[in-house]
Legacy VTK file of the C-alpha trace (Angstrom):
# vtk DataFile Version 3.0
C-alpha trace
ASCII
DATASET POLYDATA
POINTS 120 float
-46.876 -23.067 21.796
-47.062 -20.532 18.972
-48.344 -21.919 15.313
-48.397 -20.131 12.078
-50.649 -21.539 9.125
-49.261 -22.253 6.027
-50.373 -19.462 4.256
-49.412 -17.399 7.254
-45.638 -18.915 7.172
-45.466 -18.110 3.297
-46.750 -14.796 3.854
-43.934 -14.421 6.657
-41.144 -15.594 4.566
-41.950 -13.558 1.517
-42.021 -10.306 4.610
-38.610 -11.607 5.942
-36.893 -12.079 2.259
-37.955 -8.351 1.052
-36.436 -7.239 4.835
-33.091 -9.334 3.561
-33.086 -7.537 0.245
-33.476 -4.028 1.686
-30.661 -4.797 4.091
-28.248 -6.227 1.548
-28.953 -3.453 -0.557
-28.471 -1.370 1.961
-25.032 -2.840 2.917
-23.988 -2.894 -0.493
-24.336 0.837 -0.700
-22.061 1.370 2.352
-19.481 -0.797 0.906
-19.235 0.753 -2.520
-19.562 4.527 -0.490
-16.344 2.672 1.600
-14.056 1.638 -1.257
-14.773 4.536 -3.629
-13.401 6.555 -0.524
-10.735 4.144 0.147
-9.425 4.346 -3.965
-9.854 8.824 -3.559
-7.491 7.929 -0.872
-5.014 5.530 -2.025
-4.659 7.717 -5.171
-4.117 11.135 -3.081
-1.452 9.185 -1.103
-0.071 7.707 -4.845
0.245 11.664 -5.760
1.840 12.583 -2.787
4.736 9.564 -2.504
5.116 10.965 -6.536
5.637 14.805 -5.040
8.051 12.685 -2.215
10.414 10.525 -4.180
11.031 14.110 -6.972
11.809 15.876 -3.997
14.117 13.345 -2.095
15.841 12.689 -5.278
16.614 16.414 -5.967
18.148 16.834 -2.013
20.176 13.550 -2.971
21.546 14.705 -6.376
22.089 18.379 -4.288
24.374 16.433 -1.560
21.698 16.803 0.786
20.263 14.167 3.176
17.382 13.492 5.142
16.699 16.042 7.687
13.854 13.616 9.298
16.096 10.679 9.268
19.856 10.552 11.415
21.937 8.840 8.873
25.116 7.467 8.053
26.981 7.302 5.680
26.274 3.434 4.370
23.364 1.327 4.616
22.271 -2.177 4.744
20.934 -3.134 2.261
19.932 -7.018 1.134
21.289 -8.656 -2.103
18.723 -11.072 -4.025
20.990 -12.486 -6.083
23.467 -13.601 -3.266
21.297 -13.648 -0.659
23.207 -11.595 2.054
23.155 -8.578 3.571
25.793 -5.511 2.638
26.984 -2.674 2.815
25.969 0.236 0.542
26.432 3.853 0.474
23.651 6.272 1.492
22.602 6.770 -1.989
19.744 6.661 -3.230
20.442 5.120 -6.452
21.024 2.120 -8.158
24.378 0.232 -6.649
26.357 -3.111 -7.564
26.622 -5.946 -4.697
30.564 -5.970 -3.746
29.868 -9.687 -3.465
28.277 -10.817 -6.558
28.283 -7.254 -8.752
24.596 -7.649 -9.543
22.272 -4.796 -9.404
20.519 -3.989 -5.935
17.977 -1.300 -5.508
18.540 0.810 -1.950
15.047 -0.393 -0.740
15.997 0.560 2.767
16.435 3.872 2.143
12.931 4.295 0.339
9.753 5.896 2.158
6.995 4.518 -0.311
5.236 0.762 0.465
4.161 0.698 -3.445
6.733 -0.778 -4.978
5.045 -0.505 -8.740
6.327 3.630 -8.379
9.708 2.916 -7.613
11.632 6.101 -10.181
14.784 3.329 -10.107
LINES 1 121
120 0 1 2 3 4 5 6 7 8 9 10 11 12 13 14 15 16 17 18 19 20 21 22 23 24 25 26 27 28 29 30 31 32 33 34 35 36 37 38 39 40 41 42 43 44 45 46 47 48 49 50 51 52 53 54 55 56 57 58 59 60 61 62 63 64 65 66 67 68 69 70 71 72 73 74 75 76 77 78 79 80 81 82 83 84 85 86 87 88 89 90 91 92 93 94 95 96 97 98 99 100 101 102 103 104 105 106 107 108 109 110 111 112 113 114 115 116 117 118 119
């Protein structure tokens, strides 16, 4: 069996504890290189779902549609106020619910997941 002396088992701890602060500094270094590369990102892909929605709104208000997407000439769209789906047409603009005549947003026809940059 292997013994360490006291002074020998402080002496070991205070070795191990310096190794644990190295490492956590070390890890904390990677994180904060991580998320300052994850917020470049997020606000590159902000600035490009900006350049998106001004160009998707000018081929709307031109007649145009989306040449990615095969569309029709409604879509389905769902009503908070009501709570059911309908009917809209392929607009993207603001519309009124045929059932209740609130206000619905044509979130199915929008390409951004940020909802905060909505130009509606």
């Amino acid at each position: 069996m292997f013994t360490i002396g006291s002074g020998d088992m402080k002496e070991a701890l205070n070795k191990l504890y310096s190794l644990r602060k190295q490492w956590e500094i070390k890890r904390n270094s990677a994180v904060n290189k991580q998320v300052r590369g994850i917020v470049k990102y997020s606000k590159e892909v902000d600035k490009i779902d900006h350049i998106l929605i001004g160009i998707n709104l000018t081929i709307n208000e031109l007649g145009g549609g989306d040449l990615l997407v095969e569309q029709s000439d409604t879509c389905t769209e769902w009503c908070p106020n009501c709570e059911s789906e309908v009917e809209l047409p392929y607009e993207f603009k603001t519309h009124k619910c045929p059932n209740c005549n609130e206000r619905i947003l044509p979130c199915a026809q929008c390409f951004i997941s940020n909802c905060q940059y909505c130009p509606l």
